[in-house]
N, C-alpha and C positions, 0 to 999 in steps of 0.2 A: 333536270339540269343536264346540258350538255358536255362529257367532259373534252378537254382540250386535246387534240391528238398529235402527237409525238412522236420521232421517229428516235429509237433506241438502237436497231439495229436493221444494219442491210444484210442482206443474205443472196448468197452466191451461190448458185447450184453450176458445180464445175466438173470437168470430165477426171482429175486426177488432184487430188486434195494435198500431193504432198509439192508438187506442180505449184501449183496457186500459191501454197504457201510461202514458199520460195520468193517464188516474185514477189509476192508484198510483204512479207518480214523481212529478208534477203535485199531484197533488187529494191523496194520503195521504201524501208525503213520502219513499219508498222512493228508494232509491237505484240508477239503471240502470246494473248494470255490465257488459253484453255487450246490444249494440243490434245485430241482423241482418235483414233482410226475412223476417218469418214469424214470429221468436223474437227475445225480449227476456229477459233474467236481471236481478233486481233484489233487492239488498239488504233485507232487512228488517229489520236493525239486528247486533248483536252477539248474538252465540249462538243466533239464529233461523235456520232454514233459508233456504235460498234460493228464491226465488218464479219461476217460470219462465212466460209467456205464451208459449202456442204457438198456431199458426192451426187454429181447429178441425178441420178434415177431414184435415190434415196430423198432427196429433196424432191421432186415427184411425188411420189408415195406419200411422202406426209403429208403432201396438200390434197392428197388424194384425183389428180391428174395425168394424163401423161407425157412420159418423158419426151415424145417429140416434139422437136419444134429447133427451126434453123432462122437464120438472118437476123434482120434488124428487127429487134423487140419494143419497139418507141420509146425507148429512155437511154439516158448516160447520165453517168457520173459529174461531176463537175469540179475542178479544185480551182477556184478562184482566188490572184495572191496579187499584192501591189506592186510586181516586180516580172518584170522581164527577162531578168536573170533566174529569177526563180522559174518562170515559165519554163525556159530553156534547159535549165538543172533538172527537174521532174522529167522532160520530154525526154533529155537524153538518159536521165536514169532507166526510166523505162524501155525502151529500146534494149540499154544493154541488156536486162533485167529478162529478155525476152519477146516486150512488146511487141509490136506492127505500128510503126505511127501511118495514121491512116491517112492525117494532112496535118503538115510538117506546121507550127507556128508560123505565123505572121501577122504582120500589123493586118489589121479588120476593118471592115467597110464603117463599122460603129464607134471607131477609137480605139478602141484593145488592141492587146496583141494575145493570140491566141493558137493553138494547136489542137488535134485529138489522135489519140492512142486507142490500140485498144489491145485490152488484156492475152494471155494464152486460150484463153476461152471465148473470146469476141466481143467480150464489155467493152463498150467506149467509157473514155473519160477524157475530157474537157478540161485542158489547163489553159487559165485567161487571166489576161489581168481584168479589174474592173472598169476601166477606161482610157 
């Protein structure tokens, strides 16, 4: 039997843990629910995984790899919402929050209306509506 696989939690290997923190309990609203020296675990609402901040080289180490490594890593984030106003509400929260919007929202070549950000550490994330 094959079992189903599941994502419970993203993990963030970041340069300053209490940084990170900041921005997404603070600046985006998530919810810290395990605060340690190094690692934070934070809610991102109901039926979303859990978001984990880990200290970079430490998150390293326990995958047993290393810490270098710069640029675009081929993935992002994505928060997809039925509202344009909301698009805009996240975009500009995050900014204040710290972000880098890396391209600003706009109506999309596929119907959306969309933007992306990215974190104090260089995560993108993708705020869109779905059409």
């Amino acid at each position: 039997m094959n079992p189903k696989l599941q994502v419970s939690t993203i993990m963030l290997g970041v340069q300053d843990v209490d940084r990170a923190k900041e921005f997404y309990a603070t600046g985006l609203g998530c919810t810290v629910e395990q605060d340690y020296p190094g690692f934070v675990t934070c809610g991102l609402g109901d039926g979303s995984p859990k978001l984990a901040l880990y200290e970079w080289d430490a998150a390293a180490a326990d995958a047993g790899v290393s810490p270098e490594g710069s640029g675009f890593r081929g993935s992002s984030f994505h928060f997809i919402t039925d509202s344009r106003a909301t698009v805009d509400e996240v975009m500009t929260a995050a900014e204040a929050a710290g972000a880098t919007v890396v391209k600003p929202a706009e109506a999309a070549d596929w119907g959306g209306y969309s933007g992306y950000f990215a974190d104090p550490d260089g995560y993108l994330w993708k705020v869109a509506t779905a059409a």
